[in-house]
C-alpha positions as CSV (number, residue, x, y, z in Angstrom):
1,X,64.1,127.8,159.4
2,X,62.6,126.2,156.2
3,X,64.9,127.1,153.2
4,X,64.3,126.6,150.0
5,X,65.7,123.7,147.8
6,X,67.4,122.6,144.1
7,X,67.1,119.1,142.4
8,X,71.3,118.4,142.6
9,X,72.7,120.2,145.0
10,X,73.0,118.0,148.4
11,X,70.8,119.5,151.7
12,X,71.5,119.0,155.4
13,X,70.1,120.0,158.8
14,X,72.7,121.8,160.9
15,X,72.4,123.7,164.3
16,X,74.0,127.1,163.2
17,X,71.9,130.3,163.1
18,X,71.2,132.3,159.9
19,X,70.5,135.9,159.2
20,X,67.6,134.9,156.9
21,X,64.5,135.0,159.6
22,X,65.6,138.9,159.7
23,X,66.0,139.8,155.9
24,X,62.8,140.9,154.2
25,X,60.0,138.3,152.8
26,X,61.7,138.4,149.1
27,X,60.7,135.3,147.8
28,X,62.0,131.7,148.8
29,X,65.3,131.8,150.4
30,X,68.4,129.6,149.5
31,X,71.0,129.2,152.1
32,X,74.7,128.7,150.0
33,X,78.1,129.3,149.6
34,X,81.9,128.0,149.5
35,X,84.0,127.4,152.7
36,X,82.9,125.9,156.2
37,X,80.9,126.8,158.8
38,X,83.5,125.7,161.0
39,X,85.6,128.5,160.5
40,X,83.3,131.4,159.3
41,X,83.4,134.5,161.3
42,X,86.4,133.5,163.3
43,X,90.2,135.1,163.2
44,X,91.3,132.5,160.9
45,X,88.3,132.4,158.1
46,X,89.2,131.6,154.5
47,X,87.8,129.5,151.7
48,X,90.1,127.6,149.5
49,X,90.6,129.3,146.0
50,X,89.4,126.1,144.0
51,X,86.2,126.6,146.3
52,X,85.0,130.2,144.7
53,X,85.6,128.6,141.6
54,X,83.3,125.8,142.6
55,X,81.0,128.3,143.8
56,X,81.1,130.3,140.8
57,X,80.0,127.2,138.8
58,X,77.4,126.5,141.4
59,X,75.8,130.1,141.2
60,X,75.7,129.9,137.6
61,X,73.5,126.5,138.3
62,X,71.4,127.9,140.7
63,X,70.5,131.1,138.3
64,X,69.7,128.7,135.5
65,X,67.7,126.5,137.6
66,X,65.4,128.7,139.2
67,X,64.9,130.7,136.0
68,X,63.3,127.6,134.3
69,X,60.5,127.2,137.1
C-alpha cells in the first residue's frame, strides 16, 4: 500500500495491515497517529497522555500542510 507523504514527519515501511485498501477512493491517504503498533488492538492498548498531545500538535501540522498545496 502506497500512502501518501509530508516534508517533516519521518516515514517507514512496516509489515502490518491497514484498513485503507477498503475505505473509499477519497483522495491521497495518510497513515498516522500516537501510540504503537505493538500494542494496538490487544487487551492492554493505551497511548501515553503526552502522546495525544503530540498528536494533537501533529494534526494541526498536517491540516496546515496539506492546505497550502
Amino acid at each position: 500500500m502506497r500512502l501518501g507523504t509530508l516534508e517533516g514527519f519521518p516515514t517507514s515501511v512496516v509489515a502490518f495491515a491497514t484498513d485503507i485498501p477498503a475505505m473509499p477512493a477519497w483522495g491521497t491517504p495518510y497513515l498516522f497517529g500516537p501510540g504503537s503498533i505493538h500494542v494496538a488492538h490487544r487487551d492492554d492498548e493505551h497511548v501515553e497522555i503526552a502522546e495525544l498531545h503530540g498528536a494533537v500538535d501533529s494534526y494541526e501540522r498536517i491540516v496546515e500542510a496539506l492546505l497550502t498545496r
